[in-house]
N, C-alpha and C positions, 0 to 999 in steps of 0.2 A: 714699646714699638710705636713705629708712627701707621697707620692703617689707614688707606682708600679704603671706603664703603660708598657701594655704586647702591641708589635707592634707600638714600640714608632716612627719608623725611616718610620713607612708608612704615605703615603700621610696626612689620618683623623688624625695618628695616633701624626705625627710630630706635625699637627696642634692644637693639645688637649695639647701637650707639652708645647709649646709657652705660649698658655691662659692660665697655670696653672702656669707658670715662672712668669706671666705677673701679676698674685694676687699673688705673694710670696709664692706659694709654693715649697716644696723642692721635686723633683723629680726623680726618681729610673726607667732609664731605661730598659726592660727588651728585648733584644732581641738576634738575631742569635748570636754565639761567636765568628764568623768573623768578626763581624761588632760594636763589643763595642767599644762604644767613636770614633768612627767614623765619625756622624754628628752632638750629640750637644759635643763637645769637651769639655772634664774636667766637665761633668757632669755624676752623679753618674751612670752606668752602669752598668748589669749582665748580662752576658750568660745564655740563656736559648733555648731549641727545642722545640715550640710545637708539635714537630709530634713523637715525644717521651719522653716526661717529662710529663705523664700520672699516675702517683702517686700523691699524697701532699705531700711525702716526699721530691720527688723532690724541690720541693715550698719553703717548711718551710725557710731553709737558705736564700733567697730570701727577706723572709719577714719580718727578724729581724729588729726594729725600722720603719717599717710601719705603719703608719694611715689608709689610703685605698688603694683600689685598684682599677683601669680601667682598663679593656679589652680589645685594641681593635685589636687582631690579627684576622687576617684572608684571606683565599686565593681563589680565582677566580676560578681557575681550582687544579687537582689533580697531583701531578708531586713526585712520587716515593713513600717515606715513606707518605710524605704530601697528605694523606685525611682529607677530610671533617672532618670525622668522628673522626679523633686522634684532628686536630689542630681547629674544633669546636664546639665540643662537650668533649671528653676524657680530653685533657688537662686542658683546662677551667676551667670543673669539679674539678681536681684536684687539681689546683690554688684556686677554691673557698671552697673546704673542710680545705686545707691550713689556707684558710685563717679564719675561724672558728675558726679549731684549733688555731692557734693563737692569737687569741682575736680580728682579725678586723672583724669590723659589717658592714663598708659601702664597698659597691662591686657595680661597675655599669659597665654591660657589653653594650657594643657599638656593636649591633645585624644588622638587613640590613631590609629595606621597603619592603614588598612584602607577597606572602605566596606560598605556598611547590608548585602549580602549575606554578613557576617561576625557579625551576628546583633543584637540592641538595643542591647550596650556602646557598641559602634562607633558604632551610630547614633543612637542620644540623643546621643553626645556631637560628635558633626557636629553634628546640630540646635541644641547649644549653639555651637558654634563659627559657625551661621551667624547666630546670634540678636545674637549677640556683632558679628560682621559688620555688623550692622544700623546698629550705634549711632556717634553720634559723636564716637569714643574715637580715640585710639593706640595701636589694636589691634597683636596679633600670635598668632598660631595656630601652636604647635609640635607635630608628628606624630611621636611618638616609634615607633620598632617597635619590637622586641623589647630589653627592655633589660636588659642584667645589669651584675655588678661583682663584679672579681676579692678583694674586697676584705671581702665579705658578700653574703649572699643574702637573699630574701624571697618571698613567693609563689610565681609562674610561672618563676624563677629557680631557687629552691630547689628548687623540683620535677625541673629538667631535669636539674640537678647531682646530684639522687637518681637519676635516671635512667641516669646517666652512670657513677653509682659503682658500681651493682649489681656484686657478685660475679661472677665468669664468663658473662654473659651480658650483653646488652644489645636492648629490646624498642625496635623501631623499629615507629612507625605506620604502615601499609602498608610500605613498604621505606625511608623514612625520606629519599625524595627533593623534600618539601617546602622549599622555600626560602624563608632568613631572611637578613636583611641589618639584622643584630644591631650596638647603638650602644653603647659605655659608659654607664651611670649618671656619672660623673664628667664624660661629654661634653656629656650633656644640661645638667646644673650650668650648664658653661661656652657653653654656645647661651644660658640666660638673663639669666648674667651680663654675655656677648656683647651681647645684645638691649638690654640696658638701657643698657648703654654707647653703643649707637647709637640714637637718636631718629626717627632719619630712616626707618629701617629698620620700617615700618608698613603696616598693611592687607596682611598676606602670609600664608600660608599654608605651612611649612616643613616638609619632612619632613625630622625626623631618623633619618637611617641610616649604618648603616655605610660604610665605602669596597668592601665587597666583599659576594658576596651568595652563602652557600654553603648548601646542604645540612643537613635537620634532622639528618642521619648525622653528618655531617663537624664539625657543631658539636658534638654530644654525645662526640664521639671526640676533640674537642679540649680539652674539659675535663679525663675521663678522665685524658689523656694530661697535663693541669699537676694532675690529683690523685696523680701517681704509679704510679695503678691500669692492671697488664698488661693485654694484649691479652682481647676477651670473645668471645664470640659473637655474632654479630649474627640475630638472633632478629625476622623481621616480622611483625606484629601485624594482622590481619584487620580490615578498616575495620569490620564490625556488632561486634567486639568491643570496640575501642579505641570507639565509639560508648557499646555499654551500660556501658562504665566508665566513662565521662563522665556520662551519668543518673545510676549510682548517687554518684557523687560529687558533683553538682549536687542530689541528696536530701537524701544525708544528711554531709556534708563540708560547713566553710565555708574550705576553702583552695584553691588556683588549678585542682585537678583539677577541671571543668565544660564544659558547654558552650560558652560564650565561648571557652576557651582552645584548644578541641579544634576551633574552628571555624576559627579565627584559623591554625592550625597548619596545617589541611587545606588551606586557601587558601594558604597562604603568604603571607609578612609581609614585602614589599619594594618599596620606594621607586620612584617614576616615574623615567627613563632619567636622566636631569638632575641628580636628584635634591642629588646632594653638591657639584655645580656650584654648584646655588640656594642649598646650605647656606653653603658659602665665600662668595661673591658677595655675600649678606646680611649674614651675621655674620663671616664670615674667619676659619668654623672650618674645621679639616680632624680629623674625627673620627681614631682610631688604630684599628686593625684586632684581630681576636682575637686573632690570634695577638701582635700589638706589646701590647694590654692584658697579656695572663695573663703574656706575657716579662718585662713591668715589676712584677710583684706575685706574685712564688713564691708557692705553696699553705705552709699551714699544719697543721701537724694538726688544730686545730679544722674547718680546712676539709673534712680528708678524714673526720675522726667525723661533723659534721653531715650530710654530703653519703652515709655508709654506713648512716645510722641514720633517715635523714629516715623511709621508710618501715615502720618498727620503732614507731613511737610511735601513729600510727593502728592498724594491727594489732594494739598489745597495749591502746588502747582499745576497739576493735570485741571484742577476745579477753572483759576484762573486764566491757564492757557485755552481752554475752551468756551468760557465768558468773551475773550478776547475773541477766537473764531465765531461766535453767534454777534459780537458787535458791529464785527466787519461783515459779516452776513446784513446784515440789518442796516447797515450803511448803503450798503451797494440796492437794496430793497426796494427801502423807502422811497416816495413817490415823489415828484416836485412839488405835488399840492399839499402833501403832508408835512415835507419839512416849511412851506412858506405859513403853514399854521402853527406849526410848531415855534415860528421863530416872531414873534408878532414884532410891529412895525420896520424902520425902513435902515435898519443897523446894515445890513451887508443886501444887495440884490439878489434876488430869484436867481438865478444862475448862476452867481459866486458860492452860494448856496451848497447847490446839487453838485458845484468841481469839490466843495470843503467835504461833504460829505460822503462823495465818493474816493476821493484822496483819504480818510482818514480810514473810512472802510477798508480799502485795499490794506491800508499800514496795519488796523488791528490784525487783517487777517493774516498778514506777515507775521508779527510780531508771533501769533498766536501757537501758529503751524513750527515757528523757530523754538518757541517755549516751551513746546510739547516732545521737540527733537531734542529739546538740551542742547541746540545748536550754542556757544558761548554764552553760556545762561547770566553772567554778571552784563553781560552787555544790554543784555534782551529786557531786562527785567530793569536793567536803567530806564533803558528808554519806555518800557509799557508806564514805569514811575513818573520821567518828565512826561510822557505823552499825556497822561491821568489828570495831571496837576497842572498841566497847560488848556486841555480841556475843561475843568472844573472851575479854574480859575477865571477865565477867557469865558468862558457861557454863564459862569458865575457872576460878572460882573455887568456883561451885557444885558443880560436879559435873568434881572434878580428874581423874576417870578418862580423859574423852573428851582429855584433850591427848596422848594417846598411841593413840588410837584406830586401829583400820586403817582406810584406809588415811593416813596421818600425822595422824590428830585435829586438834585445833584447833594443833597445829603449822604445818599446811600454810597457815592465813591468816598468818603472817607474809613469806613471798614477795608474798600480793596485797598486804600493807600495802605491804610497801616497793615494789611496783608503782603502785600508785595515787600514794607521794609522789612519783613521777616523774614522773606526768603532772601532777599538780596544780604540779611545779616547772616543768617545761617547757612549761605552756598558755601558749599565745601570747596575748597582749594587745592587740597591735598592730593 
């Protein structure tokens, strides 16, 4: 079959790609227009927005020489044109009248565990699924819950596996007795691939879940335990705390720490009694357990640095963005008499001066307050890098005395440089 998969380059989304390479089939993927042919390279690609391709028209071209279609775009939180509402529900919608009109029958949208008291994720994308419901397709609705892979991480994933590696401790939300009945990413793959291969198999509504349903402890401890990392503390975390870190990370963060995730987690993430019965019965899967996944895929050392460092890279963002706010603080400050001592003889005038200095003040303070919003963080962190290195350079040569300044002069900006090209290497894209 030739198969649209709409959010091919996200974590489920990549992974449904693979297992569908992995039976022969041909693949169409569908995502931002930044980003075609970006990760499976020289495989078929189209540009598409879900937060504005809210017609079938949009679609149709999309779909020419299509067999079916997967869904599985969708976003965490809400960030500009991208709502719920447009990229899980509207657009969807329009892909599956599309696809109607075009003659495809088989449509299976990749929906989320849970229901509407788990906050708008969950429920726009029920609303999608029932919309979906409506039409007269060879529908299928897959309910993933928590999904990881021993194999890489991404989001909500990587978070817990950060969570898991911490040093000597281990910070559990309330006492960390929430329960998850956690699936493979490779299992899910194999439910679509499943799905396709059976026809008959329609109009249903599936949860994928694990075979077993444990403990948010018991899962983070069994990570730990295949990253190699000894026994910690178990450390419970006060629901109004593990709360206000969720706000702040739903401000100013666009990775899986937010509301949605924290909501999801408090409820707990598992499957109706039945659940893996319905799973086999439909598709004749029988998912693998944690402990059978992480047995079959040793940790790697990439696995245990990403998973010890996850939290290391936000941190010495937030560190940065707020060096930048106290420079521009300090810019706008400092006096005329201080910077004309600061700057000895007669290289620029007393009042070229005090405009440099207040110009650049305002710019850190920009730069600073943008870096801490994650406002286009590859751009931001360009320029705090050229700004750095223009500065350093420029005062460096002027006035050679200040690189040895106490306390380290313009010495000490070569740690932020080679700070900032770390993050600028490591900003995620995805």
């Amino acid at each position: 079959m030739r198969v649209l998969v709409t959010g091919a380059y996200g974590f489920i989304g990549a992974h449904i790609v693979a297992a569908l390479i992995a039976a022969d089939h041909k693949v169409v993927c569908a995502v931002r227009g930044a980003r075609v042919d970006s990760r499976f390279a020289g495989m078929d690609a189209v540009a598409c927005d879900m937060a504005s391709d809210v017609h079938a028209e949009d679609w149709l071209p999309r779909l020419v020489g299509v067999d079916a279609v997967v869904n599985c775009a969708g976003i965490l939180r809400e960030r500009g044109a991208e709502s719920f509402t447009a990229v899980h529900e509207l657009a969807p919608l329009a892909l599956f009248h599309a696809s109607r009109q075009a003659g495809i029958r088989r449509v299976i949208q990749i929906s989320a565990l849970g229901n509407a008291a788990d906050g708008e994720f969950v429920a726009s994308k029920h609303r999608g699924d029932k919309a979906l419901a409506a039409l007269d397709l060879d529908w299928l609705v897959l309910r993933p819950s928590l999904v990881y892979s021993a194999r890489g991480s991404y989001g909500g994933s990587s978070l817990l596996r950060g969570m898991a590696a911490l040093p000597c401790f281990l910070p559990l939300p309330g006492h960390g007795e929430q329960q998850v009945q956690p699936i493979a990413a490779e299992d899910v793959g194999a439910a679509v691939v499943a799905a396709l291969m059976r026809p008959t198999c329609t109009g249903e509504v599936i949860e994928l879940v694990g075979p077993e349903v444990l403990t948010l402890r018991a899962y983070l401890l069994s990570w730990r335990r295949w990253m190699g990392f000894g026994s910690a503390l178990l450390v419970p975390m006060p629901a109004p705390l593990v709360r206000a870190t969720a706000a702040l990370g739903e401000r100013l963060g666009n990775g899986p720490l937010g509301l949605t995730m924290t909501s999801m987690l408090e409820r707990g993430n598992v499957g109706a009694a039945h659940a893996t019965m319905h799973l086999r019965e439909c598709l004749g899967l029988t998912p693998r357990s944690l402990q059978r996944a992480l047995d079959e895929e040793p940790s790697q050392v990439q696995d245990r640095w990403h998973a010890r460092l996850y939290f290391l890279l936000p941190a010495l963002r937030v560190s940065i963005a707020l060096l930048w706010i106290g420079s521009g603080v300090v810019g706008w400050l400092t006096s005329p008499a201080s910077l004309a001592a600061w700057a000895p003889g007669d290289v620029l005038p007393a009042g070229s001066l005090l405009v440099l200095a207040r110009v650049t003040g305002t710019l850190d303070l920009l730069l600073g307050v943008l870096c801490l919003m994650r406002w286009r963080p590859r751009l931001v962190l360009t320029l705090m890098l050229l700004m750095l290195l223009g500065y350093t350079l420029g005062i460096g040569s002027m006035w050679p005395v200040h690189w040895l300044d106490p306390p380290g002069g313009l010495l000490k900006n070569l740690p932020l440089i080679a700070a900032l090209a770390v993050l600028l290497a490591t900003d995620e894209r995805r």
